[in-house]
C-alpha positions in Angstrom: -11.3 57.9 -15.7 -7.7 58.9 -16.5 -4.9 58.3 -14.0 -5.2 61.4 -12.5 -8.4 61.2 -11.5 -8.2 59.7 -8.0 -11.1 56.8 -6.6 -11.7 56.7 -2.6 -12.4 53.7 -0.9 -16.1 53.1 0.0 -16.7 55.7 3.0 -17.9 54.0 6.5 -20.9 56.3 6.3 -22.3 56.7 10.2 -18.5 54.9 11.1 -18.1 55.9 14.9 -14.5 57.7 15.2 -12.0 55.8 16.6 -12.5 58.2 19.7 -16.1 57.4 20.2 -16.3 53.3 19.0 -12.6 52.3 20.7 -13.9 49.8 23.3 -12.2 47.3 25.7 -11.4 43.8 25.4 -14.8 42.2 27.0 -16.8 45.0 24.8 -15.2 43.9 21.5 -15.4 40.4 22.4 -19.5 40.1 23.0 -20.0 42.9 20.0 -18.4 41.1 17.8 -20.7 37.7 18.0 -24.0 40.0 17.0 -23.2 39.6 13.3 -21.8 35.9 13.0 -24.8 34.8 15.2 -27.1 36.9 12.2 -24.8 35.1 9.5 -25.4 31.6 11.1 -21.5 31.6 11.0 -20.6 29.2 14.3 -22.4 26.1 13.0 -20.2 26.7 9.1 -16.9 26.1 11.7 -18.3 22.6 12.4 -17.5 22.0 8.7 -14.6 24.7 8.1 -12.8 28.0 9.4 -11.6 28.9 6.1 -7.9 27.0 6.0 -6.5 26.2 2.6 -8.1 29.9 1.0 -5.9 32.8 0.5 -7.7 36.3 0.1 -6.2 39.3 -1.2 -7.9 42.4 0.6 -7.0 45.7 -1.6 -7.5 48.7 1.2 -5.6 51.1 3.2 -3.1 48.8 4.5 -3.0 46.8 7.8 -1.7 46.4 11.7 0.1 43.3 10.7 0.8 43.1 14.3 -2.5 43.6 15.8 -2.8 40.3 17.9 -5.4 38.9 16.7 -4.0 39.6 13.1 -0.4 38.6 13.5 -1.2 34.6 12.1 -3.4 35.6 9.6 -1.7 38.0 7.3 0.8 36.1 5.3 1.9 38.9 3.0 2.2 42.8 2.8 2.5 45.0 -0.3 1.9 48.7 -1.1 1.2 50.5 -4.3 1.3 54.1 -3.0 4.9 54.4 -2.1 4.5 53.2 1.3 5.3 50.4 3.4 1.6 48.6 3.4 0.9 50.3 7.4 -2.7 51.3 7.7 -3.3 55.1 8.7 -6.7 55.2 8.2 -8.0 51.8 10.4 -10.2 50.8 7.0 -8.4 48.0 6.1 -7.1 46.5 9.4 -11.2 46.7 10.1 -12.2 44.5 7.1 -9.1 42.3 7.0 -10.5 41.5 10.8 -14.2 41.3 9.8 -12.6 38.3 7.4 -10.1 36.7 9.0 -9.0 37.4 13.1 -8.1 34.8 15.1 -9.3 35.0 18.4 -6.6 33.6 21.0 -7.3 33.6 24.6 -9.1 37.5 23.8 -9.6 39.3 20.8 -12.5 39.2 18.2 -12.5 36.4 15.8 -13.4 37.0 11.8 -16.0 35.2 9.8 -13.0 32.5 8.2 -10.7 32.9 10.9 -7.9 30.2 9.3 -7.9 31.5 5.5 -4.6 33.3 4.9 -4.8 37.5 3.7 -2.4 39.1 1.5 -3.4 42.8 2.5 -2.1 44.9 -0.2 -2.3 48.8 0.2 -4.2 50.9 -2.8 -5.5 54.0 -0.6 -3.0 56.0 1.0 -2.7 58.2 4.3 -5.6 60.8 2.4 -7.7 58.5 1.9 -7.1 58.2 -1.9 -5.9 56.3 -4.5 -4.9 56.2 -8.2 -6.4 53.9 -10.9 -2.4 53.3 -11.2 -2.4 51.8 -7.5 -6.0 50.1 -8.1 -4.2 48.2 -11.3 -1.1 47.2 -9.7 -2.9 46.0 -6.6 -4.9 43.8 -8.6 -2.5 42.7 -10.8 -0.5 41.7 -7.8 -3.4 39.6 -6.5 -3.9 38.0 -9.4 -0.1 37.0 -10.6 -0.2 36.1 -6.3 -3.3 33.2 -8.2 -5.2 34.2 -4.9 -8.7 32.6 -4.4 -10.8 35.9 -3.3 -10.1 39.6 -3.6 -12.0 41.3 -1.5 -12.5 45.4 -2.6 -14.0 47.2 -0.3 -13.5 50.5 -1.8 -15.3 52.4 -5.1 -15.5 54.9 -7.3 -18.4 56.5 -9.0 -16.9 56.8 -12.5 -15.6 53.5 -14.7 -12.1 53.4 -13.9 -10.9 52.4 -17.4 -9.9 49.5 -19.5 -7.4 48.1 -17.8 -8.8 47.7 -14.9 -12.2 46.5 -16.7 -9.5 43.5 -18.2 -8.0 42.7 -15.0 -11.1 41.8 -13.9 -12.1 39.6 -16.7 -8.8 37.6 -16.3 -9.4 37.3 -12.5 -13.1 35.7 -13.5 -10.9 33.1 -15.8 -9.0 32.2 -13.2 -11.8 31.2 -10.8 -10.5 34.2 -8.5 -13.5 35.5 -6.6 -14.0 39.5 -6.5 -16.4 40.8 -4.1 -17.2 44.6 -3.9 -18.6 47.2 -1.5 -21.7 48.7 -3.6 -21.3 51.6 -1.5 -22.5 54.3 0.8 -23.9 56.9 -0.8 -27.7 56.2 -1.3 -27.5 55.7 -4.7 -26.2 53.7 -7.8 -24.1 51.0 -7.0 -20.3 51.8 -7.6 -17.1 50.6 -9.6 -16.3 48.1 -9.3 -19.0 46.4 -7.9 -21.2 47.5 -10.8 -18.7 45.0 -13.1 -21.2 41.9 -13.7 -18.0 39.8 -13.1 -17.8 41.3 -9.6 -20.2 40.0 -6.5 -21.7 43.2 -5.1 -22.6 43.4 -1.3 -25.4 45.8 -0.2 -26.3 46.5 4.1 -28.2 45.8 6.4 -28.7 47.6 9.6 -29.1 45.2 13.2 -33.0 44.8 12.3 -32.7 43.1 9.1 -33.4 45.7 7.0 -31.4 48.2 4.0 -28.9 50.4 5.8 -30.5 53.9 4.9 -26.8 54.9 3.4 -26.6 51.3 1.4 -26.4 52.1 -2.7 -28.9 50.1 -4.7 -29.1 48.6 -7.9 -30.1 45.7 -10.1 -26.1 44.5 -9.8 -25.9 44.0 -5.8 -25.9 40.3 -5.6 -26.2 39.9 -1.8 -26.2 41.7 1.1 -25.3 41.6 5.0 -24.5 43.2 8.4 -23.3 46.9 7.7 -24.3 48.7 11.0 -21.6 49.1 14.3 -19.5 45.8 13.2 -16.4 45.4 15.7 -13.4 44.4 14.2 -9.6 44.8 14.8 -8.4 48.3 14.6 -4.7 49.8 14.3 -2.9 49.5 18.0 -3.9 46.5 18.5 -7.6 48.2 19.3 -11.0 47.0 18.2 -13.6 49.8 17.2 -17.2 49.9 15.5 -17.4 50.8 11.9 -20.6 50.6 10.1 -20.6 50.6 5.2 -21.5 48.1 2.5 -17.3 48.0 2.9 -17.9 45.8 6.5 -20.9 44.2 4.4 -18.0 43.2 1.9 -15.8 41.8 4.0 -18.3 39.7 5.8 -19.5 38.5 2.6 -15.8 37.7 1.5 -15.6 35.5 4.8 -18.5 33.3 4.2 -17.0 32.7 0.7 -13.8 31.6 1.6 -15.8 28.7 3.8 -17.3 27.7 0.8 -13.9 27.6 -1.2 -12.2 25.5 1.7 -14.4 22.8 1.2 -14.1 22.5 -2.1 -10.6 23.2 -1.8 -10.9 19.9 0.8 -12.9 17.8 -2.0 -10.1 18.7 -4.3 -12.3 20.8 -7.1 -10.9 22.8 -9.4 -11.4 26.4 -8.9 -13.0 27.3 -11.9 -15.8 24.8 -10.7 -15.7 26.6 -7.3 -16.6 29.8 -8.7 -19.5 28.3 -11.0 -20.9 26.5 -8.4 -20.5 29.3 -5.8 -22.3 31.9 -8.1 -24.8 29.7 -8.8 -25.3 28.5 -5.2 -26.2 32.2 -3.9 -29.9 32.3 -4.8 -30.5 29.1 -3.4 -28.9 30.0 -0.1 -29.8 34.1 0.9 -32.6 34.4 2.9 -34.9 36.4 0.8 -35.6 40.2 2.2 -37.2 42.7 0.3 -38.9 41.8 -2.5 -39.3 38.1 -3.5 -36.7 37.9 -5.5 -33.6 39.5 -6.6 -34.1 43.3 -6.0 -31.5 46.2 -6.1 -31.6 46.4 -2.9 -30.4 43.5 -1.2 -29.6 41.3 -4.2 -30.8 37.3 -3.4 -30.9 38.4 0.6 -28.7 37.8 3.0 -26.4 35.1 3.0 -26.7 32.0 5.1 -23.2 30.8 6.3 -24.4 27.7 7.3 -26.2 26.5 4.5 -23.9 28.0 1.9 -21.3 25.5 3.7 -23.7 22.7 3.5 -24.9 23.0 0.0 -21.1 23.4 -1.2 -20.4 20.2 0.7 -23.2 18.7 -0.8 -22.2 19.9 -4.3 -26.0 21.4 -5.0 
């Protein structure tokens, strides 16, 4: 894939338009509990709510000042000649799936005290270059952030250079995590990368969202279907993709990575244990085993958090 090919993110296939899924403040706030309380996520805050972890989300930009948004974005950067706003709602959705803080109103994200470094790779059109995907990640990494969260895809390899950032993120410890897709069909770049932790969806009964690509890379999957999350003046809206799946999955990660980060491990051993925590910890769907479907199964917030505390 030469430069001037252009990658899209990963469509919110079924995503309700911001005319239909805007909603009002009591709405947002009792939607948004359906998916932690499938996630087990409340009972992980006993042990952590993400602080110490710095995630670098690599989307369409963000609300910065969205309220529930303003204390957890620490940085904004844009590779597409902007200033790092978001025109699309895409990435101020998933940055809020991750990390919103809920004050006195609002929503509240899965790891509501990690830190985001939202950094803009899909512009107004809803496109981006392999140039912008590069720099982004490049930024990330030189940034020695703990997850990058890429909730976007193409279906062709994007090239060498993005294949090497990659690698030298995985060497660092840095955590990638990928939308497999929406499409019905092979998982995507750059979740199909074996270095990269790709997310497949669910719908609201447990079972593969019909648009959800499939394949023997997806790792693990969860809640894709009419997620509310923080949307671009200062709204909240439902958007349903294996990108919401993503960012939830990115969120439950960064839990585990606090604690570790609070026993003082080294984060290349966080990323060896994590990876090799994930079967042990997915409550198996499909069937027994890992399928290309839904990977391990979906991830359990709470025990993740306990078995990284217990170092099993």
């Amino acid at each position: 894939m030469n430069d001037r090919q252009a990658y899209s993110k990963v469509q919110s296939d079924g995503a309700i338009t911001p005319k239909e899924g805007m909603m009002d403040m009591a709405r947002a706030v009792w939607a948004n509990s359906r998916h932690l309380e499938v996630i087990r996520v409340p009972e992980s805050w006993e042990m952590t709510k993400g602080e110490g972890v710095t995630i670098a989300v690599l989307d369409s930009g963000v609300d910065r000042m969205h309220p529930d948004l303003k204390e957890s974005v620490v940085g904004v950067f844009d590779t597409t000649g902007g200033d790092g706003s978001d025109s699309t709602g895409h990435g101020t959705h998933c940055i809020g799936l991750i990390a919103a803080q809920q004050g006195t109103d609002g929503v509240t994200g899965v790891s509501p005290d990690a830190k985001i470094v939202s950094i803009k790779v899909i512009d107004k059109n809803n496109h981006g270059s392999v140039t912008m995907l590069r720099d982004g990640l490049r930024k990330a990494i030189d940034m020695n952030v703990d997850i990058i969260n890429l909730s976007l895809g193409t279906k062709t390899h994007p090239g060498p250079d993005v294949e090497l950032l990659l690698d030298e993120a995985e060497e660092k410890g840095i955590l990638v995590v990928a939308a497999s897709g929406n499409e019905s069909g092979p998982v995507m770049f750059p979740a199909r990368f074996d270095n990269v932790i790709a997310v497949s969806g669910i719908d609201e009964k447990g079972i593969r969202s019909d648009f959800s690509n499939y394949g023997i890379e997806n790792l693990v999957c969860a809640p894709s279907v009419a997620l509310v999350s923080t949307f671009p003046g200062n709204r909240y809206a439902k958007m349903s993709g294996t990108s919401m799946a993503a960012a939830v999955i990115t969120g439950i990660l960064s839990l585990g990575i606090s604690i570790l980060k609070n026993q003082k491990s080294g984060n290349i051993r966080s990323r060896e244990l994590i990876l090799d925590l994930l079967p042990t910890v997915s409550n198996d769907s499909g069937d027994p085993g890992r399928d290309v479907f839904y990977g391990w199964g979906v991830l359990d917030s709470t025990r993740f958090c306990r078995n990284v505390s217990n170092g099993l």
